[in-house]
N, CA, C and O atoms as CSV, one atom per row, in Angstrom:
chain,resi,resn,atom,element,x,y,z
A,1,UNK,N,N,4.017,-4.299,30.972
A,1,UNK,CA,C,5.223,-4.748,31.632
A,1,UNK,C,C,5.514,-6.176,31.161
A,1,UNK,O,O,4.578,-6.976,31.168
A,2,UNK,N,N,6.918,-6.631,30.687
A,2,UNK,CA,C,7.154,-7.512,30.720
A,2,UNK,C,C,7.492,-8.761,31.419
A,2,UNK,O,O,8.217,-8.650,32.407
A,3,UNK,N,N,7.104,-9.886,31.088
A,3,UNK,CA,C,7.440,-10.848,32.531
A,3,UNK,C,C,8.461,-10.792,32.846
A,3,UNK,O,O,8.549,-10.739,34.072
A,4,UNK,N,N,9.783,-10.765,32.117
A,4,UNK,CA,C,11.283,-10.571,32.853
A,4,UNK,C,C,11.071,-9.304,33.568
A,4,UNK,O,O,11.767,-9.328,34.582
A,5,UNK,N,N,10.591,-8.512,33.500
A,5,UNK,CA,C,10.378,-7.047,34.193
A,5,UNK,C,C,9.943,-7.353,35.618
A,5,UNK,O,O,10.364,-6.954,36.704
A,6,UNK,N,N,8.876,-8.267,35.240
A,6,UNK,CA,C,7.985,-8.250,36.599
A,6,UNK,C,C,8.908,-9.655,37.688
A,6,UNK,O,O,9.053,-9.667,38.911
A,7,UNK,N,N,9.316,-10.550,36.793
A,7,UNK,CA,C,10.101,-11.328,37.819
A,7,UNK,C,C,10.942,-11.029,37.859
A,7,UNK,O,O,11.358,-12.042,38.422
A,8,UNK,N,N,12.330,-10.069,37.708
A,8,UNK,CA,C,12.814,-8.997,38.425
A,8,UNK,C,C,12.404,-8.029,39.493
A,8,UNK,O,O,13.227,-7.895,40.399
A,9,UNK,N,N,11.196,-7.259,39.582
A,9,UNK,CA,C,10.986,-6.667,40.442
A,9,UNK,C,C,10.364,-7.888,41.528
A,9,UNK,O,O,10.490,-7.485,42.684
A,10,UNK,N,N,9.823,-9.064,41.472
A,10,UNK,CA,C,9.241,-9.577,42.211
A,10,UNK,C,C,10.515,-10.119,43.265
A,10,UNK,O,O,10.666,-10.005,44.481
A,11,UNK,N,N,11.436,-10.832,42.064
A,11,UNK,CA,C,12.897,-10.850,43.306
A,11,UNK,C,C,13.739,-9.985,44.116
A,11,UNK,O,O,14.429,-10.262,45.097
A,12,UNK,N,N,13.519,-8.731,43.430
A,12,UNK,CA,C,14.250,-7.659,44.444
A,12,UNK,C,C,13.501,-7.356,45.455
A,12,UNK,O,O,14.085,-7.014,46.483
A,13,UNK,N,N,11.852,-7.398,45.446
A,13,UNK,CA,C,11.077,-7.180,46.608
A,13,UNK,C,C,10.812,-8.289,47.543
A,13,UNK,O,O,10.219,-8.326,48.621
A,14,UNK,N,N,11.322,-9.046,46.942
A,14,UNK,CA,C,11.460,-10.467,47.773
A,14,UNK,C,C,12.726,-10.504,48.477
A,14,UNK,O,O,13.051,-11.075,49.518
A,15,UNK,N,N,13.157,-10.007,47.936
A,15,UNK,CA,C,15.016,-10.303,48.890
A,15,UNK,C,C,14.895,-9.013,49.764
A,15,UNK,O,O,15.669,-8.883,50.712
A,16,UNK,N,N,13.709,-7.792,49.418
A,16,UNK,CA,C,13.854,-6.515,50.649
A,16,UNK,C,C,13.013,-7.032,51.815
A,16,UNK,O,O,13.295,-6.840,52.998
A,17,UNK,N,N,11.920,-7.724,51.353
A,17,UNK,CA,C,11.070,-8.098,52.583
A,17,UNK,C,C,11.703,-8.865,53.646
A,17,UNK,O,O,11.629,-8.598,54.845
A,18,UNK,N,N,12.561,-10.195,52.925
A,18,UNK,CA,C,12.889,-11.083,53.773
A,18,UNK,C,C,13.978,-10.364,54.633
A,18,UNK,O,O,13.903,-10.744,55.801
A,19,UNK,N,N,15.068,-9.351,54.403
A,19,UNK,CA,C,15.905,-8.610,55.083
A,19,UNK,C,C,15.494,-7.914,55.789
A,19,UNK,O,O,16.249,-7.523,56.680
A,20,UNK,N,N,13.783,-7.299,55.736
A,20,UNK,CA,C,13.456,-6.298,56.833
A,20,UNK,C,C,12.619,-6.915,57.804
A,20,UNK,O,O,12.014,-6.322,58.697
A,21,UNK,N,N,12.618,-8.156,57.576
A,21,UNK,CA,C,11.225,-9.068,58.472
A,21,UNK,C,C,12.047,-9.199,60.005
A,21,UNK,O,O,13.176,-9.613,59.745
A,22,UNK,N,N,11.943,-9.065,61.012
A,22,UNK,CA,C,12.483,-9.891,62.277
A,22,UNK,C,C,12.227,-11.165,62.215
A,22,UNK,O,O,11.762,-11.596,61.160
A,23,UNK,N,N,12.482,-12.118,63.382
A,23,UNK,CA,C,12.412,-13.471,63.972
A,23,UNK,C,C,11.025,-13.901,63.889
A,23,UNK,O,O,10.843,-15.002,63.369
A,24,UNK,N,N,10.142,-13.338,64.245
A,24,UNK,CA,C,8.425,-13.596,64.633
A,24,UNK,C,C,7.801,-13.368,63.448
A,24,UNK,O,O,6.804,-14.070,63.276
A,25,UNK,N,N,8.147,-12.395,62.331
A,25,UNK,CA,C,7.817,-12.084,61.243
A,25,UNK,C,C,8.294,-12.939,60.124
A,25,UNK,O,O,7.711,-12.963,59.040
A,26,UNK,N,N,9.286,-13.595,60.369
A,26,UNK,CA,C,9.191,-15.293,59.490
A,26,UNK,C,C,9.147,-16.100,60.216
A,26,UNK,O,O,8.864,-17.083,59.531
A,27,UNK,N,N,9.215,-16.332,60.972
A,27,UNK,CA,C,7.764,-17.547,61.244
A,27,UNK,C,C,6.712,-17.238,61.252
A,27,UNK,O,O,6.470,-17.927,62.243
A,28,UNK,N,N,5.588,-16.703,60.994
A,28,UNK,CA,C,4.832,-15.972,60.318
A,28,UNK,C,C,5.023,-16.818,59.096
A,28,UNK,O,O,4.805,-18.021,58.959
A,29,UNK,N,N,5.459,-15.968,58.264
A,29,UNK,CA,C,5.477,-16.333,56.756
A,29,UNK,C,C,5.633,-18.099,56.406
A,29,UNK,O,O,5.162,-18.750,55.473
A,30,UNK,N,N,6.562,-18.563,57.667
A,30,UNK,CA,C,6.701,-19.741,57.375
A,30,UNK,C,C,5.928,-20.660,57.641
A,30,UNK,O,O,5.707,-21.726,57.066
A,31,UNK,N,N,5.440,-20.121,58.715
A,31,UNK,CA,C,3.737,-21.179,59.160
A,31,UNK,C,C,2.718,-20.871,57.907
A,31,UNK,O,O,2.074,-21.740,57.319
A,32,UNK,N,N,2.699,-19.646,57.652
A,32,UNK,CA,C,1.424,-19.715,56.252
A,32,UNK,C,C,2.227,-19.793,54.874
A,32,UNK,O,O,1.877,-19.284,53.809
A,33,UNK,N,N,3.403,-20.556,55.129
A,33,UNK,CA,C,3.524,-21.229,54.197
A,33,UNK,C,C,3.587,-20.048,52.935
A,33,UNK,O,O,4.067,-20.633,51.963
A,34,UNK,N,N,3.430,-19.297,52.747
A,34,UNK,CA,C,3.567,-18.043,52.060
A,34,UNK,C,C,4.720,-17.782,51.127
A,34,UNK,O,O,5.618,-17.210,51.746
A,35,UNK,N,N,4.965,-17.951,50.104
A,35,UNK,CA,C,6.457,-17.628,49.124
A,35,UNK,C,C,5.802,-15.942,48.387
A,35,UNK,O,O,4.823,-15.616,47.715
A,36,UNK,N,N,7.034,-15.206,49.008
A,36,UNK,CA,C,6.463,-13.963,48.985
A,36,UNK,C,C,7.196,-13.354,47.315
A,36,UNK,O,O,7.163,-12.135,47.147
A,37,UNK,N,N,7.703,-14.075,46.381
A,37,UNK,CA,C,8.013,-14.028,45.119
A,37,UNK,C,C,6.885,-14.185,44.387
A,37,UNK,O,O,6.492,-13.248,43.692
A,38,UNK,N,N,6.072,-15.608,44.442
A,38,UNK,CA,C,5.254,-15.870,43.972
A,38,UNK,C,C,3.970,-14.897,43.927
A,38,UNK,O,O,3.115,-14.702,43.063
A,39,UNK,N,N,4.235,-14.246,45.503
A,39,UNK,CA,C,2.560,-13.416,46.092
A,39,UNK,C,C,3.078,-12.067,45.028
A,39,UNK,O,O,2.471,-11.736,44.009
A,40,UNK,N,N,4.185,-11.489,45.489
A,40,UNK,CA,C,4.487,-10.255,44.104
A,40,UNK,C,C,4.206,-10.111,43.022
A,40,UNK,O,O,3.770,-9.106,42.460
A,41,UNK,N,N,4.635,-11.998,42.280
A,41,UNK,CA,C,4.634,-11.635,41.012
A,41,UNK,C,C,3.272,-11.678,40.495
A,41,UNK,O,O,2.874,-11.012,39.539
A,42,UNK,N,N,2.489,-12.604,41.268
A,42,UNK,CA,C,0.856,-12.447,41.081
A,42,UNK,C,C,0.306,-10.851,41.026
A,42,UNK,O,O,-0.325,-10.263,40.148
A,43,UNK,N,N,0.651,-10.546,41.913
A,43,UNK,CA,C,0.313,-8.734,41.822
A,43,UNK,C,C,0.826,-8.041,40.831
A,43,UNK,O,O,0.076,-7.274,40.227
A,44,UNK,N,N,1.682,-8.109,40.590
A,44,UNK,CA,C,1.863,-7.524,39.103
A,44,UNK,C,C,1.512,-8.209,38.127
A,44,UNK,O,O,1.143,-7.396,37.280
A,45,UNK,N,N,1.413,-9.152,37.763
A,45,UNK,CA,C,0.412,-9.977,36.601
A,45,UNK,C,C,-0.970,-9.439,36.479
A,45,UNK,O,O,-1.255,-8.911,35.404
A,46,UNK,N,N,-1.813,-9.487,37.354
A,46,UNK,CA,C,-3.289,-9.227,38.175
A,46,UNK,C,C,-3.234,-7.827,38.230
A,46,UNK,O,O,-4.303,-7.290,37.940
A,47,UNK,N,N,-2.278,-7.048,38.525
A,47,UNK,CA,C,-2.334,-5.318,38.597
A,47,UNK,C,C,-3.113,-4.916,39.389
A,47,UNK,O,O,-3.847,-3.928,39.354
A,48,UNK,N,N,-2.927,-5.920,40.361
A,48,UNK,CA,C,-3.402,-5.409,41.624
A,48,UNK,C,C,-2.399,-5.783,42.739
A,48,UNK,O,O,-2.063,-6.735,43.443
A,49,UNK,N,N,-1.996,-3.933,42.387
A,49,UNK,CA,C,-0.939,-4.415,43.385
A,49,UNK,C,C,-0.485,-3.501,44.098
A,49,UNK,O,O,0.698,-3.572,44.431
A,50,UNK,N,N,-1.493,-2.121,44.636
A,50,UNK,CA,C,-2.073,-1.442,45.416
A,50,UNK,C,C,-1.133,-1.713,47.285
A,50,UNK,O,O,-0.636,-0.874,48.036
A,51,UNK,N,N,-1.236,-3.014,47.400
A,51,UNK,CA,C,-0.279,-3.469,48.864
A,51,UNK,C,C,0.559,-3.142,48.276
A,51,UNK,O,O,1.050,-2.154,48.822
A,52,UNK,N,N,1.300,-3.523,47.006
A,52,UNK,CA,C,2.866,-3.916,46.923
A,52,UNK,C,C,3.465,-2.517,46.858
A,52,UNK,O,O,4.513,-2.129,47.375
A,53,UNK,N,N,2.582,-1.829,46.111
A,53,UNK,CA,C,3.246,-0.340,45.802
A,53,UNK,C,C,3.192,0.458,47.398
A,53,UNK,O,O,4.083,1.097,47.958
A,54,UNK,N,N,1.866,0.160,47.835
A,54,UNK,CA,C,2.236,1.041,49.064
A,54,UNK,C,C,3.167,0.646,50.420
A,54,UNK,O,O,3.385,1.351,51.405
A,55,UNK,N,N,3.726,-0.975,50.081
A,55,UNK,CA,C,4.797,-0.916,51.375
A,55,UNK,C,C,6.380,-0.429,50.570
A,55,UNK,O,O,7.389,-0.106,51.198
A,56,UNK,N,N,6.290,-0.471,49.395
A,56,UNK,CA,C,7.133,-0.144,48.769
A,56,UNK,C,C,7.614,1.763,49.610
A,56,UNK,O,O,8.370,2.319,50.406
A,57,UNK,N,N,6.697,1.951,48.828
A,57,UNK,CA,C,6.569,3.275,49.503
A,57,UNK,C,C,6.581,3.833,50.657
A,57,UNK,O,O,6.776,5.035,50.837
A,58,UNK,N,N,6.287,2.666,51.881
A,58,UNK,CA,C,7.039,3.193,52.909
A,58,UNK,C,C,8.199,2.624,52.977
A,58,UNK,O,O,8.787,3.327,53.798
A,59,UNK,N,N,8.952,1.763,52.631
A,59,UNK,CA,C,10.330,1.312,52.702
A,59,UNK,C,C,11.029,2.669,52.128
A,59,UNK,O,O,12.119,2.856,52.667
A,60,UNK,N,N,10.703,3.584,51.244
A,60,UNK,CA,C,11.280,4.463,50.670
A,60,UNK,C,C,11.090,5.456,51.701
A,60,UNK,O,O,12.095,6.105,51.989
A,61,UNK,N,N,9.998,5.724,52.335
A,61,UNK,CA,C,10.430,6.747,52.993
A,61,UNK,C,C,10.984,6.695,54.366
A,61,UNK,O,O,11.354,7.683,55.001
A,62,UNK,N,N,11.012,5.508,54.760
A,62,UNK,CA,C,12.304,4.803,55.721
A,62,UNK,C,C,13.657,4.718,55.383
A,62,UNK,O,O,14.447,4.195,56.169
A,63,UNK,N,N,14.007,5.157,54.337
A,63,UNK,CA,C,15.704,5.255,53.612
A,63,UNK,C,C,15.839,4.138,52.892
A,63,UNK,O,O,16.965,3.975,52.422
A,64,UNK,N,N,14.683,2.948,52.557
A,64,UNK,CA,C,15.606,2.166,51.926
A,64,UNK,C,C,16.172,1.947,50.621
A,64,UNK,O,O,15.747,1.250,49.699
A,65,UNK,N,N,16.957,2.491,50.681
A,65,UNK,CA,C,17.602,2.511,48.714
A,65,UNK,C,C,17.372,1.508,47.802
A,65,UNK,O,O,17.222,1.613,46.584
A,66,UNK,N,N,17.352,0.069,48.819
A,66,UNK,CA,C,16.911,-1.209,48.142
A,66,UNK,C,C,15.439,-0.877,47.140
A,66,UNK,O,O,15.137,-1.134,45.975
A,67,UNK,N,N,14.605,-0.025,48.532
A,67,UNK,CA,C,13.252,-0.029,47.736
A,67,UNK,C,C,13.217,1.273,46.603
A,67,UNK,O,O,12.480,1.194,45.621
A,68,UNK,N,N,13.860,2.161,46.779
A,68,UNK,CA,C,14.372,3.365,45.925
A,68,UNK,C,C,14.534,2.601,44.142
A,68,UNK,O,O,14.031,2.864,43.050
A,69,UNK,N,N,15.348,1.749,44.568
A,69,UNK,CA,C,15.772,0.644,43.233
A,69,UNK,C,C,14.228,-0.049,42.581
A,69,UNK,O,O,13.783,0.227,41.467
A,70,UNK,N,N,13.793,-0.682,43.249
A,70,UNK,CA,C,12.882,-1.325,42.961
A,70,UNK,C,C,11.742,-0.537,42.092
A,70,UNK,O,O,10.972,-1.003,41.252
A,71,UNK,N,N,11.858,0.570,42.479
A,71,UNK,CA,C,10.440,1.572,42.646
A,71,UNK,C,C,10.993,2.319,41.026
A,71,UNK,O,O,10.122,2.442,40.164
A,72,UNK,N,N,12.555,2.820,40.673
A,72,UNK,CA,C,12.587,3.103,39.662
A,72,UNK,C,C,12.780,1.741,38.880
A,72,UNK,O,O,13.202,2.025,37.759
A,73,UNK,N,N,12.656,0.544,39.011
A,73,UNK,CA,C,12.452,-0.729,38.053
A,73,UNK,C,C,11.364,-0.850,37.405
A,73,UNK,O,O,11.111,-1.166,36.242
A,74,UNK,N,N,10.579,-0.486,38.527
A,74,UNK,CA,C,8.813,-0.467,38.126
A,74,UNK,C,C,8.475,0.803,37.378
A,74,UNK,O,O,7.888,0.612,36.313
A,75,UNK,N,N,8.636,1.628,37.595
A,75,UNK,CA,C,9.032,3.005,36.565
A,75,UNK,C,C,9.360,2.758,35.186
A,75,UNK,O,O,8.763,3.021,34.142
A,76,UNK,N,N,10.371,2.232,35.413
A,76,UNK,CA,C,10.902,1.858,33.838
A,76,UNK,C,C,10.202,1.216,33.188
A,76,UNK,O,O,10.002,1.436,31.994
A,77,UNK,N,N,9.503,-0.043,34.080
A,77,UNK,CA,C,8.652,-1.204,32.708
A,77,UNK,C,C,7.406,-0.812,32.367
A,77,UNK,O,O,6.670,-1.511,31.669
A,78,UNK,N,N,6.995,0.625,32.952
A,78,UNK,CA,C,5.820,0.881,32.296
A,78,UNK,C,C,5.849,2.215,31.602
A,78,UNK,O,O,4.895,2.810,31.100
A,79,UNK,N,N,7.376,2.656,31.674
A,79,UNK,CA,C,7.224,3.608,30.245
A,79,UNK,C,C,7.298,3.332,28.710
A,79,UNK,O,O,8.030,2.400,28.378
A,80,UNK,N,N,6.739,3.913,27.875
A,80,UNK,CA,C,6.544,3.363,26.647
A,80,UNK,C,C,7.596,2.834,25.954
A,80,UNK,O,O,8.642,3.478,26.034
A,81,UNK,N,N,7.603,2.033,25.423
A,81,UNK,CA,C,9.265,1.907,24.787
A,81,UNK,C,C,9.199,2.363,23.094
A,81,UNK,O,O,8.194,2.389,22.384
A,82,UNK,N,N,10.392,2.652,22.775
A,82,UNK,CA,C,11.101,4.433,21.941
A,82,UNK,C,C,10.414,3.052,20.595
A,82,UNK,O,O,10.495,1.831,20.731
A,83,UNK,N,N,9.775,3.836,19.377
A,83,UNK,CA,C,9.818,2.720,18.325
A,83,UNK,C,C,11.302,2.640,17.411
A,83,UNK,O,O,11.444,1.781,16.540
């Protein structure tokens, strides 16, 4: 995967989290100080990213199309590319 690949998917999963979080659930994030772009894109660098795929995966099966998107982004950057 490429890094534009991966900091793409790290911002779209960053802009789904912060939209599905409530009131108590950022502050949370904001007391630990936490930048949840940065925590993504580490996981996909590291390929460990086992959390990321599986809340992904329930956002998808909660309807969210946002994560529907995301999920075929990540799809894409790890199929082979055509020579």
């Amino acid at each position: 995967m490429k890094r534009e690949q991966m900091e793409a998917i790290a911002a779209k999963a960053e802009q789904l989290a912060i939209s599905t979080l409530d009131v108590e659930d950022k502050q949370f994030w904001a007391e630990m100080e936490l930048d949840l772009y940065n925590e993504y894109l580490d996981q996909l660098r590291t390929g460990d990213n086992q959390w990321l795929r599986s809340w992904i995966g329930q956002e998808i099966a909660e309807g969210s199309r946002e994560a529907v998107e995301i999920m075929k982004m990540w799809i894409r950057s790890e199929l082979p590319v055509a020579a």
